[in-house]
C-alpha positions as semicolon CSV with decimal commas, in nm:
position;residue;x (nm);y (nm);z (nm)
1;X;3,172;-3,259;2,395
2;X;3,126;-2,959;2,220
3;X;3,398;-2,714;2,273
4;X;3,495;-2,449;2,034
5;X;3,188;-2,163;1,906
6;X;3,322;-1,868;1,784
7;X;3,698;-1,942;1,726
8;X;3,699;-1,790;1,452
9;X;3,537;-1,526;1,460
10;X;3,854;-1,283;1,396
11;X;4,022;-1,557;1,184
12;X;4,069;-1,384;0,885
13;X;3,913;-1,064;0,676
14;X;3,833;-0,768;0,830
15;X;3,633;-0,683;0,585
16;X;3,460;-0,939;0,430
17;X;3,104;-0,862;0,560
18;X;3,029;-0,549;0,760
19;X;3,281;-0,280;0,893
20;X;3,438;-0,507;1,183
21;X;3,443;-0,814;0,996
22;X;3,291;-1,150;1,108
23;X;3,424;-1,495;1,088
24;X;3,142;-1,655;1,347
25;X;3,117;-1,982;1,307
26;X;2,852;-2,117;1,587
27;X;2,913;-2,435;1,771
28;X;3,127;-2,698;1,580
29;X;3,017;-3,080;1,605
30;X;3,198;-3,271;1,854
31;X;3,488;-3,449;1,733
32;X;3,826;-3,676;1,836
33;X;4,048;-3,649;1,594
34;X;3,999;-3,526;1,285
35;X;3,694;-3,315;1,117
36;X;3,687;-3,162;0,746
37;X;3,404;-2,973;0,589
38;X;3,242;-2,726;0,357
39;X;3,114;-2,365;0,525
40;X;2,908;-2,120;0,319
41;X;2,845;-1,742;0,431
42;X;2,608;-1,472;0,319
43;X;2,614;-1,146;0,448
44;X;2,481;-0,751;0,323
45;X;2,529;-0,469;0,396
46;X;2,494;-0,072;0,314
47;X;2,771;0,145;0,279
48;X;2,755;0,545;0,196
49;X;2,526;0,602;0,411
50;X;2,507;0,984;0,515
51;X;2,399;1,186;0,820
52;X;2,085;1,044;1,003
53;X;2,055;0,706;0,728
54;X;1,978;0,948;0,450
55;X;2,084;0,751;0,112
56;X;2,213;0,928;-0,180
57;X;2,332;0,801;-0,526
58;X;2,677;0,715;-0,377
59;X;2,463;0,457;-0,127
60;X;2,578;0,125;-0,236
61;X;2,426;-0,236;-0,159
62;X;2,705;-0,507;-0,065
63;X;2,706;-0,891;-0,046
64;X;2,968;-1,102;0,050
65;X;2,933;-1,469;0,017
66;X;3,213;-1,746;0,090
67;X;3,285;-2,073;0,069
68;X;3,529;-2,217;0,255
69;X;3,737;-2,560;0,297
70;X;3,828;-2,584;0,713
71;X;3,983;-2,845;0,901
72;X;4,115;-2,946;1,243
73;X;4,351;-3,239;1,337
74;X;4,396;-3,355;1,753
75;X;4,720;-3,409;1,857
76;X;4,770;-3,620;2,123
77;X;4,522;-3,502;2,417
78;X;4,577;-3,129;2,478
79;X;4,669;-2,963;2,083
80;X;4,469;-2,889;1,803
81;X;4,525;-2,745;1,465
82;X;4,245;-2,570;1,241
83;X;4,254;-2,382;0,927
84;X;4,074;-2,230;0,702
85;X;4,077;-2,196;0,297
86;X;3,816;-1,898;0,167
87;X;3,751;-1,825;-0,135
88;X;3,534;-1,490;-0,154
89;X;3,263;-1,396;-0,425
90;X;3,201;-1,009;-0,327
91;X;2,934;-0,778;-0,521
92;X;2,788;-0,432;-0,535
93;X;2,518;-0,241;-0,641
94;X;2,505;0,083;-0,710
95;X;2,287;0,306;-0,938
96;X;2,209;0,005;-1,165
97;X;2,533;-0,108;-1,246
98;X;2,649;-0,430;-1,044
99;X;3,031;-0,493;-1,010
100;X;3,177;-0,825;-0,908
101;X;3,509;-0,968;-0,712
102;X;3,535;-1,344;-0,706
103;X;3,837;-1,491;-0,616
104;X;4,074;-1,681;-0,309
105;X;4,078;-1,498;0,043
106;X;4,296;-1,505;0,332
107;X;4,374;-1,817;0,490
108;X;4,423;-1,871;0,801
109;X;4,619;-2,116;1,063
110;X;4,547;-2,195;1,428
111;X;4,682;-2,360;1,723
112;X;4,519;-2,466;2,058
113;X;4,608;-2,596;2,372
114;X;4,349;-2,728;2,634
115;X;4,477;-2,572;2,963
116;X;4,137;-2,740;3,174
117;X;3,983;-3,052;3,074
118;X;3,775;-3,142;3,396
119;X;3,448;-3,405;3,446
120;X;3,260;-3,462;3,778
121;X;2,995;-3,574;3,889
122;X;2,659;-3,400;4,111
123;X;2,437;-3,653;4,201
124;X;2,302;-3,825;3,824
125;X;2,460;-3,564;3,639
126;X;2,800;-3,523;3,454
127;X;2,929;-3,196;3,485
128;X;3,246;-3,130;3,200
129;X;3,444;-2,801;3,197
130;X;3,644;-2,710;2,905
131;X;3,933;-2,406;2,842
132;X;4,093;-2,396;2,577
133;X;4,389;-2,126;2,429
134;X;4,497;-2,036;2,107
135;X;4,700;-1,846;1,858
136;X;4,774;-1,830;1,480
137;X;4,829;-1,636;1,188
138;X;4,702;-1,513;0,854
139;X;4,827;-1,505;0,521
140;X;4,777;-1,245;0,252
141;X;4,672;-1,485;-0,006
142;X;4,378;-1,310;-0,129
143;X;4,428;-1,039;-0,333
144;X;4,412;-0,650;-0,213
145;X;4,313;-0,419;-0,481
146;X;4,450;-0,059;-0,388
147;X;4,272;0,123;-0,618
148;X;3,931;0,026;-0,418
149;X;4,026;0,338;-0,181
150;X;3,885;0,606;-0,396
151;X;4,065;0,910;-0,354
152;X;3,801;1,163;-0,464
153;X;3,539;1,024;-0,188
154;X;3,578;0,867;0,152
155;X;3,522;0,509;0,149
156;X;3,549;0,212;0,432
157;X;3,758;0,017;0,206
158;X;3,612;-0,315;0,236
159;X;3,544;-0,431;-0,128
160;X;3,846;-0,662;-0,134
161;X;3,958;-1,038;-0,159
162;X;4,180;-0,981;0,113
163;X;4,385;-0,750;0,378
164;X;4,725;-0,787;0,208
165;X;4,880;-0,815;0,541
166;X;4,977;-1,110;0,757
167;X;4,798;-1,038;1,073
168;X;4,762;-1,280;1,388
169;X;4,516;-1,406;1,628
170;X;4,455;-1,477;2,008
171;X;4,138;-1,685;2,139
172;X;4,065;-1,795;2,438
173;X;3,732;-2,077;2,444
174;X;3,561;-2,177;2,761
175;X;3,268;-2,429;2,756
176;X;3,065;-2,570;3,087
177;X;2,829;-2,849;3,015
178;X;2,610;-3,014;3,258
179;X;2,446;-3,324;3,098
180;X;2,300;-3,231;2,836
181;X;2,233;-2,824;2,853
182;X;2,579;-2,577;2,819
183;X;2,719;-2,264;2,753
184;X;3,000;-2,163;2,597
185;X;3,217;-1,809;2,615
186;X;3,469;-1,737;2,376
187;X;3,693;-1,369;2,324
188;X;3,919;-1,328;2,085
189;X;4,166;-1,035;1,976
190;X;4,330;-0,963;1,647
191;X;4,637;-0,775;1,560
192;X;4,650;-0,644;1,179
193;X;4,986;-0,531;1,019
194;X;5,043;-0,315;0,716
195;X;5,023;-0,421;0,393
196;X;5,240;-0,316;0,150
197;X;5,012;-0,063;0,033
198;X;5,087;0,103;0,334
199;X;4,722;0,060;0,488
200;X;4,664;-0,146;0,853
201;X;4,307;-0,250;0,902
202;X;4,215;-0,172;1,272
203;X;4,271;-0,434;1,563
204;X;3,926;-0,636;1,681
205;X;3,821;-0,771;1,986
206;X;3,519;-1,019;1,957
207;X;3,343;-1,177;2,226
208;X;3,083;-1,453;2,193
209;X;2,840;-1,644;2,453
210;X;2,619;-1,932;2,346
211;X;2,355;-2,207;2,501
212;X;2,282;-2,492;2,344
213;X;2,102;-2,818;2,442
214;X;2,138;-3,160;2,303
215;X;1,871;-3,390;2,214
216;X;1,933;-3,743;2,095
217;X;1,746;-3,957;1,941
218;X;1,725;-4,270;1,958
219;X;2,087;-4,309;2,024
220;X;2,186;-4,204;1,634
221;X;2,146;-3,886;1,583
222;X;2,210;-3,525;1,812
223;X;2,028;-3,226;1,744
224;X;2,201;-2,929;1,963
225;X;2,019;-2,603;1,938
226;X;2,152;-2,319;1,996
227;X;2,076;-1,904;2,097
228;X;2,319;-1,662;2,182
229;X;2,505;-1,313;2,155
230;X;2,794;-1,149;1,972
231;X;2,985;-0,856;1,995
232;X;3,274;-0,707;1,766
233;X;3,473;-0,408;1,806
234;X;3,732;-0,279;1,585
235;X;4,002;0,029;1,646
236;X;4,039;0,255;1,330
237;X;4,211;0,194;1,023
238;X;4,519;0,374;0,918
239;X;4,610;0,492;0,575
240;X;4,975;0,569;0,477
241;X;5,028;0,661;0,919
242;X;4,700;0,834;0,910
243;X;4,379;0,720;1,048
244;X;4,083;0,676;0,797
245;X;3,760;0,799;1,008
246;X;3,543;0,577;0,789
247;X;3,633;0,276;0,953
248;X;3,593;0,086;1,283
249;X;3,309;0,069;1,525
250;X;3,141;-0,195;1,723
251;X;2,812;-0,427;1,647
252;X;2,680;-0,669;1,931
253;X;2,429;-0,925;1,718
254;X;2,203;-1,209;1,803
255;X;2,247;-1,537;1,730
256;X;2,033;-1,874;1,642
257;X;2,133;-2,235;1,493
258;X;2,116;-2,572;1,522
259;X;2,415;-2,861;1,499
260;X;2,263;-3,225;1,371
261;X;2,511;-3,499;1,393
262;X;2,483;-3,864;1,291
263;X;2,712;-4,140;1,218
264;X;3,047;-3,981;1,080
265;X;2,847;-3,691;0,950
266;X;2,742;-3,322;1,089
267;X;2,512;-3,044;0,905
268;X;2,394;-2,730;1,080
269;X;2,409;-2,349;1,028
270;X;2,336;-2,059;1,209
271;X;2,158;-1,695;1,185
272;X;2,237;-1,360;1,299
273;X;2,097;-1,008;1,325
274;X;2,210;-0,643;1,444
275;X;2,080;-0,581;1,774
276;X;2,329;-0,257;1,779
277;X;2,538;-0,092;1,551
278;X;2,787;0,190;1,478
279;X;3,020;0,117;1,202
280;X;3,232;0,327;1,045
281;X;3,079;0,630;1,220
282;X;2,691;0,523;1,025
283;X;2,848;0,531;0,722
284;X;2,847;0,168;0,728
285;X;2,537;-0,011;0,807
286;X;2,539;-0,417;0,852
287;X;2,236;-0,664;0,826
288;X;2,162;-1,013;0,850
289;X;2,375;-1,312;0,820
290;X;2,380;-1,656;0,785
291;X;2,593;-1,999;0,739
292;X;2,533;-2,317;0,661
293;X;2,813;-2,638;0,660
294;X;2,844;-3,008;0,609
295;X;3,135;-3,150;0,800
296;X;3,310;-3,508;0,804
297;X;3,419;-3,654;1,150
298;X;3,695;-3,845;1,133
């Protein structure tokens, strides 16, 4: 069945992406054992914005696109292992000049263990219920560039490969199904440490619902659908002990995709748009994203 949605959705970077950071993945394809695959991400964004969305030549465009290697491996009935290898291709435009960051991000290592596993029947249909916890950790293997906080203007301090800290996560995934139709809830919290630069990105809490419906055809191939709704908070950053007001917020976003599978194969991808935003105070203002991914099930 299809179990875990937005898993990772506080994963990794805090800031690749928009002021909270995002790591939403959508449904995954159903799998056994074993499942490898390629994930690419766009997102844009606006930072410098001042009072009431006026722009001003500080007001810079940002995109953030990633590609990523992931995994996860079963373990017996109950335990599962995902991770996640990013590497980050980050660029901004401002005034006509257009500066570049390419390079390996944060990866990331999780655990789960499926507390509820339950399937029943009501009259011709098969009702399945699914819970599943989690925890893991990130390492600072992409690179954190101190010099990006400017210290003759305020800035969010997201233009980087990575946090520079080893932060950790905590997920929680529940999925009911009833033949073919299902929803699926997932909240997750991450706790970020201090870097050696002396700057903590804030905490997040991200919460995630989804229905989907699957439609087979002709026994071969499953075409799951999917709408939905995020929502990401984050706590304030702090700088050297002190808090940096141009950072944290909270964004709730919808969301649209669609999973194919066939054979030993999955493709699908998803989109998402602000509904609500207030990042970074409005200094910060995120748009639309998308992902796309081809996956091997094993």
């Amino acid at each position: 069945m299809i179990m875990l949605c937005a898993s990772a959705t506080t994963f990794a970077c805090d800031i690749c992406g928009c002021g909270v950071g995002s790591y939403y993945i959508g449904i995954l394809p159903e799998f056994n054992k074993k499942i490898f695959g390629l994930r690419y991400r766009y997102n844009t964004l606006t930072t410098h914005i001042g009072a009431g969305g006026q722009t001003s030549y500080l007001t810079t465009d940002e995109t953030y696109r990633t590609l990523e290697l992931w995994g996860g491996w079963t373990i017996g009935k109950r335990f599962r292992i995902m991770g996640t290898l990013p590497v980050n291709f980050n660029e901004k435009f401002n005034q006509g000049i257009t500066t570049h960051k390419n390079g390996l991000g944060d990866m990331n290592l999780q655990a789960y263990y499926q507390l509820l596993d339950n399937r029943a029947s009501a009259g011709q249909k098969l009702i399945v219920q699914s819970l599943w916890l989690g925890a893991g950790i990130k390492a600072p293997t992409g690179k954190y560039d101190s010099e990006e906080k400017s210290p003759s203007q305020q800035s969010a301090n997201i233009f980087q490969l990575g946090t520079g800290s080893v932060d950790f996560t905590f997920n929680a995934m529940y999925d009911l199904r009833i033949q073919d139709a299902g929803i699926n809830f997932a909240a997750s919290y991450k706790l970020n440490t201090e870097n050696k630069e002396h700057y903590q990105y804030g905490n997040k809490v991200s919460l995630n619902a989804q229905a989907y419906y699957k439609f087979r055809v002709k026994n071969k191939v499953t075409i799951a659908p999917n709408i939905g709704a995020l929502y990401e908070s984050a706590q304030k950053d702090k700088d050297d002990g002190f808090t940096n007001d141009i950072s944290g917020g909270n964004i709730a976003m919808g969301t649209a995709g669609v999973e194919v599978s066939f054979n030993k194969f999955s493709v699908g991808g998803n989109f998402q748009t602000p509904l609500h935003q207030d990042l970074a105070g409005g200094f910060v203002q995120a748009h639309n994203r998308a992902m796309v991914h081809v996956s091997i099930l094993l």
